[in-house]
mmCIF file as Biopython writes it, N, C-alpha, C and O atoms, coordinates in Angstrom:
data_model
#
loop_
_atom_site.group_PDB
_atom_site.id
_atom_site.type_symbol
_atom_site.label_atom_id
_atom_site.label_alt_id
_atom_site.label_comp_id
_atom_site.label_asym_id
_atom_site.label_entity_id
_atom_site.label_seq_id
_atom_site.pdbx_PDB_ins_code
_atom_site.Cartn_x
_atom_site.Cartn_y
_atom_site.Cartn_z
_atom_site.occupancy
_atom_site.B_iso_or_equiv
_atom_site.auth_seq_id
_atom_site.auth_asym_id
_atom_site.pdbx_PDB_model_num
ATOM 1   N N  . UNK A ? 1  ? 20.663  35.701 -13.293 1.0 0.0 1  A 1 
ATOM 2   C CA . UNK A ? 1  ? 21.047  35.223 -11.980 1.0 0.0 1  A 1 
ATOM 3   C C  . UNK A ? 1  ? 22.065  36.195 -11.390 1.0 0.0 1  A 1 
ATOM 4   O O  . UNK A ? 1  ? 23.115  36.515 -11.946 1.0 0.0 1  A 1 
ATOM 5   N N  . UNK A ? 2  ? 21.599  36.671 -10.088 1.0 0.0 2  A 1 
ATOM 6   C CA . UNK A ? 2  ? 22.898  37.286 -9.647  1.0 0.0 2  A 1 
ATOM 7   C C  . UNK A ? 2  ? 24.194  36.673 -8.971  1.0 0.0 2  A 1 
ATOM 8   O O  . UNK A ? 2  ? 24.237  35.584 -8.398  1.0 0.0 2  A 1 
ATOM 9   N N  . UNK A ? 3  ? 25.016  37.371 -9.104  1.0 0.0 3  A 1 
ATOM 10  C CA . UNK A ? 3  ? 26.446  36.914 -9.057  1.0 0.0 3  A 1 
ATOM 11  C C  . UNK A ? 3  ? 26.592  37.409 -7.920  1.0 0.0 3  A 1 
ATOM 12  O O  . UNK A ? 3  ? 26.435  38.627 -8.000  1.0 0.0 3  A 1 
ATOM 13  N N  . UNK A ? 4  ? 26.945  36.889 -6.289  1.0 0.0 4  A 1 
ATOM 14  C CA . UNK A ? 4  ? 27.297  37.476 -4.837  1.0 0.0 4  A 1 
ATOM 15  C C  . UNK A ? 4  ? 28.790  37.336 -4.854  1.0 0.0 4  A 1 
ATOM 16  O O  . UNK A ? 4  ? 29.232  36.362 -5.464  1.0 0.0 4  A 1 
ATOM 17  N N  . UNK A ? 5  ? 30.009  38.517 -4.025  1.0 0.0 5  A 1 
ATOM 18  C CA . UNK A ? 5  ? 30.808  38.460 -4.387  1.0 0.0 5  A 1 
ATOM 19  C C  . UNK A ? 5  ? 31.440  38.284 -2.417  1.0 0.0 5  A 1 
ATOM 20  O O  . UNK A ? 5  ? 32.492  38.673 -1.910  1.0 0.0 5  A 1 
ATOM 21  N N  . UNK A ? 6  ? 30.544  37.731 -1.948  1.0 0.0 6  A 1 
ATOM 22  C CA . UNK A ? 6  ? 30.621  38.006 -0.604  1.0 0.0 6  A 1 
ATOM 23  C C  . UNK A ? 6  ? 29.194  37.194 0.355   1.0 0.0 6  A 1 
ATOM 24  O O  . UNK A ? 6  ? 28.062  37.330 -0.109  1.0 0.0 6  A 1 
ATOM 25  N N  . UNK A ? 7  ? 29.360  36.524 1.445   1.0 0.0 7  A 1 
ATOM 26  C CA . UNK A ? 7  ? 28.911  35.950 1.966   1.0 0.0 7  A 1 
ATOM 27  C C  . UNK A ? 7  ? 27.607  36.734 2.599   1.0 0.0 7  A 1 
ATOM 28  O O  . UNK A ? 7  ? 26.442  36.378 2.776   1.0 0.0 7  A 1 
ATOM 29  N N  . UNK A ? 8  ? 28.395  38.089 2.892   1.0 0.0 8  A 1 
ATOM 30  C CA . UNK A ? 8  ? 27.669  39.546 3.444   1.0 0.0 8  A 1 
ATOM 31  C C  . UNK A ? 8  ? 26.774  39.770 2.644   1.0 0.0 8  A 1 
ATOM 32  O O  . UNK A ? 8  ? 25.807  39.912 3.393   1.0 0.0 8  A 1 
ATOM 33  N N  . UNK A ? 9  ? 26.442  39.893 1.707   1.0 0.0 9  A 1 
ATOM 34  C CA . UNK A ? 9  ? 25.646  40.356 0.145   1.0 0.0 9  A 1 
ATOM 35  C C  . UNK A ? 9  ? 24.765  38.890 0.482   1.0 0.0 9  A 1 
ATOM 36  O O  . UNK A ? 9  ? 23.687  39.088 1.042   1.0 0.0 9  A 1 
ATOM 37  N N  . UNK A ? 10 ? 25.011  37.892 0.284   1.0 0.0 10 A 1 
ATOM 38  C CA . UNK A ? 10 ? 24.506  36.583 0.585   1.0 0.0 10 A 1 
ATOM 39  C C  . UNK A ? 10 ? 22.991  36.925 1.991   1.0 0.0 10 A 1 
ATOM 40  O O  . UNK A ? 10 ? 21.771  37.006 1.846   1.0 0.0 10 A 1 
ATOM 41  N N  . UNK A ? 11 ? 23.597  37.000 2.829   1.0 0.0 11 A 1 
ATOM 42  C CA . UNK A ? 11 ? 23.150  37.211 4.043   1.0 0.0 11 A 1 
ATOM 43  C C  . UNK A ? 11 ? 22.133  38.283 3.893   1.0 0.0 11 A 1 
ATOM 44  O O  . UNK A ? 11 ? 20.944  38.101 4.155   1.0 0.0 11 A 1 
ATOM 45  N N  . UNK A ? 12 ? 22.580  39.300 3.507   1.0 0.0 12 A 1 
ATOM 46  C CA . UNK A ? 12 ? 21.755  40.358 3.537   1.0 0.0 12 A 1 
ATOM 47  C C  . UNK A ? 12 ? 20.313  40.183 2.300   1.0 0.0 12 A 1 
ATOM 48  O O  . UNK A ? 12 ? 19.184  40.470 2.697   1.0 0.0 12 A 1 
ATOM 49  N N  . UNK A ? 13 ? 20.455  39.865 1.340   1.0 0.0 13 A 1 
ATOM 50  C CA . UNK A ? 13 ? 19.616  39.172 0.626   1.0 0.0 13 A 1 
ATOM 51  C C  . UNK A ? 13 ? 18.706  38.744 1.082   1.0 0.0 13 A 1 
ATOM 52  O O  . UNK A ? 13 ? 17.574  39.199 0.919   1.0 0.0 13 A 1 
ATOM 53  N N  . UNK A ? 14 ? 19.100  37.442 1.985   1.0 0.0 14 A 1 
ATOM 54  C CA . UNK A ? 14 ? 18.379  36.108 2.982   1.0 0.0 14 A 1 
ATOM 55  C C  . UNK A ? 14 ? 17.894  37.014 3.620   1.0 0.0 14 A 1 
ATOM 56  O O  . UNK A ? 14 ? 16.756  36.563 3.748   1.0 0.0 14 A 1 
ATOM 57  N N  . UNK A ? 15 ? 17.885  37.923 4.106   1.0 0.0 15 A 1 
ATOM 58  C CA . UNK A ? 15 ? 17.541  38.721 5.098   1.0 0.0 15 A 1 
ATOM 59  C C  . UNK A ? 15 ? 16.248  39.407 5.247   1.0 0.0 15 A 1 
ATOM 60  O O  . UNK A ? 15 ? 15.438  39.440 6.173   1.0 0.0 15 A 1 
ATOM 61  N N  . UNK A ? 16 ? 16.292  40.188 3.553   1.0 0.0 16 A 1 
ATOM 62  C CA . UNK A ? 16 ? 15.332  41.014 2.482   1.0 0.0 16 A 1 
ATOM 63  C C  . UNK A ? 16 ? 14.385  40.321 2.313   1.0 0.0 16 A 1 
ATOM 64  O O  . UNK A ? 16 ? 13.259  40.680 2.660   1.0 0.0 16 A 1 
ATOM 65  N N  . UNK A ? 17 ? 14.700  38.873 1.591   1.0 0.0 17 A 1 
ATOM 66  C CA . UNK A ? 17 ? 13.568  38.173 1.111   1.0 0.0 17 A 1 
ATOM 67  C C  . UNK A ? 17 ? 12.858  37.590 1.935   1.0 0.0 17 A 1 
ATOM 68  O O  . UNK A ? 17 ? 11.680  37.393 1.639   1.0 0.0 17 A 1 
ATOM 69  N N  . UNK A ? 18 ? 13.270  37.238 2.947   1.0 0.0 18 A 1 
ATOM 70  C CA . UNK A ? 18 ? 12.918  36.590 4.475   1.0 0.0 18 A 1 
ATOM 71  C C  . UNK A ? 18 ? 11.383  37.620 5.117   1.0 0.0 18 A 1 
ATOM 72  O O  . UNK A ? 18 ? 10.284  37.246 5.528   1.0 0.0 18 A 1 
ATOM 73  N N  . UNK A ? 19 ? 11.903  38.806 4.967   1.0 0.0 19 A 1 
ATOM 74  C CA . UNK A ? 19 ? 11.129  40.201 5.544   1.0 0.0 19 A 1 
ATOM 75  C C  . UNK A ? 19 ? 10.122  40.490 4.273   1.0 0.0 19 A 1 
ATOM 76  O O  . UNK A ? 19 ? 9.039   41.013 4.538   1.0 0.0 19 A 1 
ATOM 77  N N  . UNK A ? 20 ? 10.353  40.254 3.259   1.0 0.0 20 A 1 
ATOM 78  C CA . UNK A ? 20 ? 9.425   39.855 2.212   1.0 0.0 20 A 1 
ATOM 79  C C  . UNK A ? 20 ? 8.702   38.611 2.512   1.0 0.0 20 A 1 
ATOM 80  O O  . UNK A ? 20 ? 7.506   38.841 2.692   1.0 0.0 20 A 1 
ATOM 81  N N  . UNK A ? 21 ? 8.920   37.758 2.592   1.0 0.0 21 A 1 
ATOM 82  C CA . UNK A ? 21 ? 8.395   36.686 2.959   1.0 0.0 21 A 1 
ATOM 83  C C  . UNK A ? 21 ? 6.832   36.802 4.299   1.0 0.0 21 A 1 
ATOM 84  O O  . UNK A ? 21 ? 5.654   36.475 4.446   1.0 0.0 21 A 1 
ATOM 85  N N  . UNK A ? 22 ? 7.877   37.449 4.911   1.0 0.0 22 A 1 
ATOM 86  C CA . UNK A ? 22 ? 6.677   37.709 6.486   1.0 0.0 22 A 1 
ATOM 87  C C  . UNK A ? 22 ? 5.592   38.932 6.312   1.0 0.0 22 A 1 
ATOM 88  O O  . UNK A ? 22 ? 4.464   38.935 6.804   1.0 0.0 22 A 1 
ATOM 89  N N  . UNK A ? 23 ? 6.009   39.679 5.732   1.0 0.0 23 A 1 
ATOM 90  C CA . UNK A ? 23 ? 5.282   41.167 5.362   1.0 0.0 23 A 1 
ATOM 91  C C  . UNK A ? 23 ? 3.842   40.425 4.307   1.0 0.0 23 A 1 
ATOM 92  O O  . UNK A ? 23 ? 2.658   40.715 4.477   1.0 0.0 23 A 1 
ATOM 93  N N  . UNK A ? 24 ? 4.425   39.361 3.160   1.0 0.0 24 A 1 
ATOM 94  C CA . UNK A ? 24 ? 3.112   38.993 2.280   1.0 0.0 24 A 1 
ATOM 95  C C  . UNK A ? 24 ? 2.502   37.630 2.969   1.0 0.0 24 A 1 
ATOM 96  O O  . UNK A ? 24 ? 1.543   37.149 2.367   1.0 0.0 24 A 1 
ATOM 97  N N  . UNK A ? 25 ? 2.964   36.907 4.228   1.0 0.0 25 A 1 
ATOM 98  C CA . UNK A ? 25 ? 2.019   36.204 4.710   1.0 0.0 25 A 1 
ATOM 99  C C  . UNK A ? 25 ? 1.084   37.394 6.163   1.0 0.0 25 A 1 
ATOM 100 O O  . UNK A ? 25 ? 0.089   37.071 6.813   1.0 0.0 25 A 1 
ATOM 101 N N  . UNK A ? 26 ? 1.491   38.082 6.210   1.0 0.0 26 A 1 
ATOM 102 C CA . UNK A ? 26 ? 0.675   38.729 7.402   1.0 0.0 26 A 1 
ATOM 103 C C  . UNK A ? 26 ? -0.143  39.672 6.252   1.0 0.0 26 A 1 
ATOM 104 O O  . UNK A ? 26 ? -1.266  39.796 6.741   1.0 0.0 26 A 1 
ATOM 105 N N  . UNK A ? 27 ? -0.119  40.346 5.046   1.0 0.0 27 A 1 
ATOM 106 C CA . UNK A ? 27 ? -1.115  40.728 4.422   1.0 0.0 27 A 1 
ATOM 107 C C  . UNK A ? 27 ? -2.184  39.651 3.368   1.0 0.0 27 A 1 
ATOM 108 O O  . UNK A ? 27 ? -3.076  39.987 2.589   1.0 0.0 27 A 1 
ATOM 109 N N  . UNK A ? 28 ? -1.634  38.185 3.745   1.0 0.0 28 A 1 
ATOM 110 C CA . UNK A ? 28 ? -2.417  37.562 3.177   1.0 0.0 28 A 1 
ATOM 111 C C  . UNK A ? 28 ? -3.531  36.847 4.807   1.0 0.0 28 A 1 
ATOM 112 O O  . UNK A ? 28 ? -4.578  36.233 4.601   1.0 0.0 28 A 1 
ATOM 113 N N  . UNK A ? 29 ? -3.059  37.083 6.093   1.0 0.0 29 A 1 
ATOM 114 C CA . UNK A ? 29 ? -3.728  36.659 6.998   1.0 0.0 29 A 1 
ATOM 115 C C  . UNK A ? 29 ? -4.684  37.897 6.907   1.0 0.0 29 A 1 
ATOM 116 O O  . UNK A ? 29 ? -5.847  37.502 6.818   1.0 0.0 29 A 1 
ATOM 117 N N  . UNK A ? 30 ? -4.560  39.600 6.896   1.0 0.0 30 A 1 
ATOM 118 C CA . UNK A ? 30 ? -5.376  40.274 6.782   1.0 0.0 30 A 1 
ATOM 119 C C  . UNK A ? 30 ? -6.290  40.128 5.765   1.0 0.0 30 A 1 
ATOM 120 O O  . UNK A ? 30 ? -7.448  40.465 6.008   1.0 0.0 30 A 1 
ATOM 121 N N  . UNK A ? 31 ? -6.024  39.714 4.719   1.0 0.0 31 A 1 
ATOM 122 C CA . UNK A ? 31 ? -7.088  39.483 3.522   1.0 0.0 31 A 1 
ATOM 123 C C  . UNK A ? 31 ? -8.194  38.216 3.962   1.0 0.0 31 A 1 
ATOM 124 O O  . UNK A ? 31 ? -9.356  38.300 3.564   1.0 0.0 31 A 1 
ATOM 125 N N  . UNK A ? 32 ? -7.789  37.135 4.738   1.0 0.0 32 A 1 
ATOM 126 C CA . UNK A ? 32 ? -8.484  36.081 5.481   1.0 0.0 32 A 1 
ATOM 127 C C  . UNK A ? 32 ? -9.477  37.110 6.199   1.0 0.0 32 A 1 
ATOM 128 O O  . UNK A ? 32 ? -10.687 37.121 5.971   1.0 0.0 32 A 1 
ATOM 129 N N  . UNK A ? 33 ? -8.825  37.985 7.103   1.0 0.0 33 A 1 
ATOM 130 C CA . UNK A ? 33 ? -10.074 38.414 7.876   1.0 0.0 33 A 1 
ATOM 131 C C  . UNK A ? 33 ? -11.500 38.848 7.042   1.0 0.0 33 A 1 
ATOM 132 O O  . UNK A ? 33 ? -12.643 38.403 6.943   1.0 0.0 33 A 1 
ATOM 133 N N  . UNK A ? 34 ? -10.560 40.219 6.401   1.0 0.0 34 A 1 
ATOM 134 C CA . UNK A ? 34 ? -11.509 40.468 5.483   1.0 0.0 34 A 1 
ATOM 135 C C  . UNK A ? 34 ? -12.706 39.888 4.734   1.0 0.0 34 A 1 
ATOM 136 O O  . UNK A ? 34 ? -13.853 40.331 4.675   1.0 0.0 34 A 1 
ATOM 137 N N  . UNK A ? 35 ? -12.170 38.773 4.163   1.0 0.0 35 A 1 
ATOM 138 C CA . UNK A ? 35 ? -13.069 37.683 3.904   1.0 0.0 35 A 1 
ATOM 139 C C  . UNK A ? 35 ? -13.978 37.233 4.545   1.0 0.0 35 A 1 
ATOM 140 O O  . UNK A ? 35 ? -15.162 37.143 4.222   1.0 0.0 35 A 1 
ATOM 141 N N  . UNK A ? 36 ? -13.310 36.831 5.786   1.0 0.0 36 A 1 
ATOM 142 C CA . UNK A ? 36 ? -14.788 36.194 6.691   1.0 0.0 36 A 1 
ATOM 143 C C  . UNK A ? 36 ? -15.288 37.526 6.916   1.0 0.0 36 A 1 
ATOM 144 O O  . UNK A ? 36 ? -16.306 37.622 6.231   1.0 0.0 36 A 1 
ATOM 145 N N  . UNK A ? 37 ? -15.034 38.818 7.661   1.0 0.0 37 A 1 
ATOM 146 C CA . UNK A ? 37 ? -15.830 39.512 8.132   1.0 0.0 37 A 1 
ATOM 147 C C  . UNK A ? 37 ? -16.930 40.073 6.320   1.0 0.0 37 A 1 
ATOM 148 O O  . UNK A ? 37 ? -17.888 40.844 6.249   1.0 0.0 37 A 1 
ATOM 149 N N  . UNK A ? 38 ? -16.472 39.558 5.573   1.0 0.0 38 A 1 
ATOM 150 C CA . UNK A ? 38 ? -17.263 40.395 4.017   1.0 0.0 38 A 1 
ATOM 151 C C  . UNK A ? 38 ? -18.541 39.176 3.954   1.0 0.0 38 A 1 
ATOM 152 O O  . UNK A ? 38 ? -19.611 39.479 3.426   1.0 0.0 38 A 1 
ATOM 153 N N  . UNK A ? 39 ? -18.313 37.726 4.563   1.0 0.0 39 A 1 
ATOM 154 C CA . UNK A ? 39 ? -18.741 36.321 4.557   1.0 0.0 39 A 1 
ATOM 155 C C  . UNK A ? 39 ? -19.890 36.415 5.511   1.0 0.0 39 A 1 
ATOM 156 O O  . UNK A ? 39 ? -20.953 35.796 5.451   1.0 0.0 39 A 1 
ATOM 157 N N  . UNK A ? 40 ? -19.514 37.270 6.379   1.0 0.0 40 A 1 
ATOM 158 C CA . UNK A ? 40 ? -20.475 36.868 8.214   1.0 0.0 40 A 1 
ATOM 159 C C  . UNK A ? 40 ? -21.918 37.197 7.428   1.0 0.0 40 A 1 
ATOM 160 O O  . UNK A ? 40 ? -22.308 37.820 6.440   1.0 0.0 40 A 1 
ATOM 161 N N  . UNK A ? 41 ? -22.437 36.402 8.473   1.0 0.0 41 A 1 
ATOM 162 C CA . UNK A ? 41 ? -24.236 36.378 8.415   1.0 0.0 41 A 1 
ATOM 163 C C  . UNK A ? 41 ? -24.592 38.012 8.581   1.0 0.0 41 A 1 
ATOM 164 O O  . UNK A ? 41 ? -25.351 38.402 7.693   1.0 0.0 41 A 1 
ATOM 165 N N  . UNK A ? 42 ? -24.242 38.906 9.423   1.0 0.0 42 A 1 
ATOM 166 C CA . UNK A ? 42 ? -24.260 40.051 9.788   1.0 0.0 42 A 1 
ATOM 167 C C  . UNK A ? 42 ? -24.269 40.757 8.537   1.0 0.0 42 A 1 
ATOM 168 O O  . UNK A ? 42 ? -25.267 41.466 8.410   1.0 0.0 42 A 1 
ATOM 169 N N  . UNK A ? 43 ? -23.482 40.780 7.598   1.0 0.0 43 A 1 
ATOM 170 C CA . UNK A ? 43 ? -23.277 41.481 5.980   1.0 0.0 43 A 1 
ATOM 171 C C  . UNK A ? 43 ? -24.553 40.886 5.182   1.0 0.0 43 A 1 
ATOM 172 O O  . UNK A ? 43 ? -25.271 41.667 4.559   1.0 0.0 43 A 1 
ATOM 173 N N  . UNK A ? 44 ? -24.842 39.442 5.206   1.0 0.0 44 A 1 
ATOM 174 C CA . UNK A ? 44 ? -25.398 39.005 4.276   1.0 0.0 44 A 1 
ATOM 175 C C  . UNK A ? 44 ? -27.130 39.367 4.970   1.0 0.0 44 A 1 
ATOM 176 O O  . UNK A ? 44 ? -28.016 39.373 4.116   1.0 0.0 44 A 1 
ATOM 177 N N  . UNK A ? 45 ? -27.464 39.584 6.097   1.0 0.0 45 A 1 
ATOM 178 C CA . UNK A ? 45 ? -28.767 40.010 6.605   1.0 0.0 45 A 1 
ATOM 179 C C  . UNK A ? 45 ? -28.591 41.524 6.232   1.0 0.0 45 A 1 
ATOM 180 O O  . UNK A ? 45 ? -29.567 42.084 5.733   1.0 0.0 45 A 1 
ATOM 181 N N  . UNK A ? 46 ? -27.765 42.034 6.372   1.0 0.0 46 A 1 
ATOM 182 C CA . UNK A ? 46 ? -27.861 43.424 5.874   1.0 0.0 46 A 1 
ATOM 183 C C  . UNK A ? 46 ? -28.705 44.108 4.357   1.0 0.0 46 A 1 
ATOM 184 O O  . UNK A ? 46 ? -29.564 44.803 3.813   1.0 0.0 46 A 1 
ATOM 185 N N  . UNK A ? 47 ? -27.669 43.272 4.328   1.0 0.0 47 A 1 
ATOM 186 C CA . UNK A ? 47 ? -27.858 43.455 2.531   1.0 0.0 47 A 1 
ATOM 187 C C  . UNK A ? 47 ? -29.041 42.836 2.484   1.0 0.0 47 A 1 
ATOM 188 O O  . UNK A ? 47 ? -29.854 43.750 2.341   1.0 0.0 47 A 1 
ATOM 189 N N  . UNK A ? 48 ? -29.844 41.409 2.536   1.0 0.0 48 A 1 
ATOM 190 C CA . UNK A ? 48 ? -31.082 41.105 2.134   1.0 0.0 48 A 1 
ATOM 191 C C  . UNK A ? 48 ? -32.015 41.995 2.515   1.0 0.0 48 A 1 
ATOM 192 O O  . UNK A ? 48 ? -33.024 42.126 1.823   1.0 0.0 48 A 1 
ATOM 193 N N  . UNK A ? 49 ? -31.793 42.905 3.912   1.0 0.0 49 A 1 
ATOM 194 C CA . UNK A ? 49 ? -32.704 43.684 4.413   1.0 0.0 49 A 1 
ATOM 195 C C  . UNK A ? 49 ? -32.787 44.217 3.511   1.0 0.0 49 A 1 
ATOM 196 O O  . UNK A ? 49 ? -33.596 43.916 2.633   1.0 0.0 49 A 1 
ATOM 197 N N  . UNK A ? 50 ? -31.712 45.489 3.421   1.0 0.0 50 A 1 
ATOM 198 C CA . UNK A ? 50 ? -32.280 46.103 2.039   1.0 0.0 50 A 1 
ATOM 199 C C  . UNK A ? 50 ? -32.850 46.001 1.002   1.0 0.0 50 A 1 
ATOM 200 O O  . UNK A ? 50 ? -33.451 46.969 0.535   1.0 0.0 50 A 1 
ATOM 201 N N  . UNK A ? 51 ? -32.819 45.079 0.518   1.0 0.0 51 A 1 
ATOM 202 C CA . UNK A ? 51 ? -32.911 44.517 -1.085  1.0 0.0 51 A 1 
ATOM 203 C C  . UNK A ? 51 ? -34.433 44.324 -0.447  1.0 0.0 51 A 1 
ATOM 204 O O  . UNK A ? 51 ? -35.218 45.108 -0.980  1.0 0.0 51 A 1 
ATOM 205 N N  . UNK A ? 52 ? -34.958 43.598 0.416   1.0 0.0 52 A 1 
ATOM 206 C CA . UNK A ? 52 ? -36.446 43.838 0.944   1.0 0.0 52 A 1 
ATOM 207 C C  . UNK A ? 52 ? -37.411 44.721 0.878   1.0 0.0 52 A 1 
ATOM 208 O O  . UNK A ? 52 ? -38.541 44.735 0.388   1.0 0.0 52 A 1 
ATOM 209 N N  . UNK A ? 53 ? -36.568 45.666 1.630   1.0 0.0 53 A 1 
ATOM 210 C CA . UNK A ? 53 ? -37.058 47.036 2.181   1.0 0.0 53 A 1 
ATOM 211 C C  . UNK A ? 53 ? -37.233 48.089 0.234   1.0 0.0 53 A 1 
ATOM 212 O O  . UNK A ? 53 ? -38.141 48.716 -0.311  1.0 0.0 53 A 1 
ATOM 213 N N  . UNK A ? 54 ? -36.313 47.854 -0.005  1.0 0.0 54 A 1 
ATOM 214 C CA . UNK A ? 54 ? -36.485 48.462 -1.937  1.0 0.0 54 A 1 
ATOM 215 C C  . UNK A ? 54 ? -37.450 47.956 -2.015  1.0 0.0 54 A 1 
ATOM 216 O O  . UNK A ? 54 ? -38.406 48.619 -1.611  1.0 0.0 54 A 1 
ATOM 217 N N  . UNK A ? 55 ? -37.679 46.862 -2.436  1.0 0.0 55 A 1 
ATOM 218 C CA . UNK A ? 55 ? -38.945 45.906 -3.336  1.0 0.0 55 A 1 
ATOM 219 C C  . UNK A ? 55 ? -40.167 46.372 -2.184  1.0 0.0 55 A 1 
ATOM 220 O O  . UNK A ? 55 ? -41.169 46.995 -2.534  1.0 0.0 55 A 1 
ATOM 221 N N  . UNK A ? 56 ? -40.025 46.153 -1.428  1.0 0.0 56 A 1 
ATOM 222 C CA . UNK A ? 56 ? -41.712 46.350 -0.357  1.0 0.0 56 A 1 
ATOM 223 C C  . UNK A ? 56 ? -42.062 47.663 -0.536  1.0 0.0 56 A 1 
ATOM 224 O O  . UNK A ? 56 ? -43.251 47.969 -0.621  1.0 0.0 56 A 1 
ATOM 225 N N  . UNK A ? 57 ? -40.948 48.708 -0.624  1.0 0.0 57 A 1 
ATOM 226 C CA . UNK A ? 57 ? -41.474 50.265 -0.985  1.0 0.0 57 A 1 
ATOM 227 C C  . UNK A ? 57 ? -41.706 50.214 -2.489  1.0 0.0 57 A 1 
ATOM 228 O O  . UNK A ? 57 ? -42.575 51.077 -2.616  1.0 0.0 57 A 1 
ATOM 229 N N  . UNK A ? 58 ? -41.555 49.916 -3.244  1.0 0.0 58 A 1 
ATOM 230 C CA . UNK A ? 58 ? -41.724 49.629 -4.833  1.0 0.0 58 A 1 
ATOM 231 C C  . UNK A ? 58 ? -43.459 49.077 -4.600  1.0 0.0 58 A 1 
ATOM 232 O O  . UNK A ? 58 ? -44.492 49.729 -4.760  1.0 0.0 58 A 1 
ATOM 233 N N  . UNK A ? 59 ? -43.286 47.704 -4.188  1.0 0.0 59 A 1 
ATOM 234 C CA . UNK A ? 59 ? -44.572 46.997 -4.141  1.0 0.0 59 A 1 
ATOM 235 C C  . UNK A ? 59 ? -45.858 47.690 -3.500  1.0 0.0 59 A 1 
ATOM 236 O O  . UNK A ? 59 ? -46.974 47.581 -4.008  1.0 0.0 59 A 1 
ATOM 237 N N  . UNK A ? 60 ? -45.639 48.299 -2.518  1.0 0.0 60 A 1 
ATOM 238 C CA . UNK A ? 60 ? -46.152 49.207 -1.879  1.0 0.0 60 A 1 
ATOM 239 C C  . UNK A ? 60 ? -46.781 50.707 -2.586  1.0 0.0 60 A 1 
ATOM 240 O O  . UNK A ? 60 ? -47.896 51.149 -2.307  1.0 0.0 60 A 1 
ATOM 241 N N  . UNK A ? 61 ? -46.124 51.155 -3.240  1.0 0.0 61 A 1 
ATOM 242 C CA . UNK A ? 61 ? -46.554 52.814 -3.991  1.0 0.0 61 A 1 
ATOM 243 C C  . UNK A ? 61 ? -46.869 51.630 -5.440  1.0 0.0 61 A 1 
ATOM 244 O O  . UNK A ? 61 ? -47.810 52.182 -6.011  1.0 0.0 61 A 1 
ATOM 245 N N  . UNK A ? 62 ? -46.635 50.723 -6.005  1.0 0.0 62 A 1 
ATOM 246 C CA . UNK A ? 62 ? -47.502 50.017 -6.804  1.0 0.0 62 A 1 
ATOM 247 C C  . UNK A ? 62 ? -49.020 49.281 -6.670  1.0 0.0 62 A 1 
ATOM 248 O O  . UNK A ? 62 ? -49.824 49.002 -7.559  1.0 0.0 62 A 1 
ATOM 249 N N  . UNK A ? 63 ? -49.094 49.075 -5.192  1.0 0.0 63 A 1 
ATOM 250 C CA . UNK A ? 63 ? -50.758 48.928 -4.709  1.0 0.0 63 A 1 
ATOM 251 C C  . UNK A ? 63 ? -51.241 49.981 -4.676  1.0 0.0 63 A 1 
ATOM 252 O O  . UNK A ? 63 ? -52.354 49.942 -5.200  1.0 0.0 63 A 1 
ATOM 253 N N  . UNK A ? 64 ? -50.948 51.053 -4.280  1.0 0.0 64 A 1 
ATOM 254 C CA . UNK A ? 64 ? -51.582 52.595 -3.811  1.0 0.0 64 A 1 
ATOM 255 C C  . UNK A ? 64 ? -52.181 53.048 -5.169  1.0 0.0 64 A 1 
ATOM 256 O O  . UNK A ? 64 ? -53.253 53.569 -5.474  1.0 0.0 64 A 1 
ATOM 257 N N  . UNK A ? 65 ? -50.758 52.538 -6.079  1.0 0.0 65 A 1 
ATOM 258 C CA . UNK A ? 65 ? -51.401 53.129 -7.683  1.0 0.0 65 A 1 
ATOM 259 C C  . UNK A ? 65 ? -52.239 52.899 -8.564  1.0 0.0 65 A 1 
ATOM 260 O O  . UNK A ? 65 ? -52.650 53.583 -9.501  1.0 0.0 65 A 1 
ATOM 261 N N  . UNK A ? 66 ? -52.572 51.476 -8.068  1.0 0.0 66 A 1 
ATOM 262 C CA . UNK A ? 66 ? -53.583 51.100 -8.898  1.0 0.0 66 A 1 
ATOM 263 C C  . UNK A ? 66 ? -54.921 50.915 -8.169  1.0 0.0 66 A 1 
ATOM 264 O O  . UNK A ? 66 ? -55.924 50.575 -8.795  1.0 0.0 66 A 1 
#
């Protein structure tokens, strides 16, 4: 535990941790965004496209081959 030898030291502390305080809720509101924008329908059609578009070219040069 620290020992304050002064009201000033006190204050300034409150001050630090306070600005700590605001700095890790505004990088935890950026991590929210992140989330939804990683969440949106827009990412998740993306990605299925692809994963489509692989398998149909796979499926595809596998009809040709046989």
């Amino acid at each position: 535990m620290k020992t304050y030898s002064s009201i000033k030291d006190i204050n300034q502390d409150l001050k630090r941790l306070n600005l700590e305080r605001q700095i890790a809720w505004e990088e935890m509101k950026s991590l929210k965004h992140d989330v939804k924008n990683d969440f949106s329908s827009y990412n998740w059609l993306s990605t299925a496209f692809s994963a489509v578009k692989k398998y149909g070219v796979l499926y595809l040069i596998r009809k040709i081959l046989r």
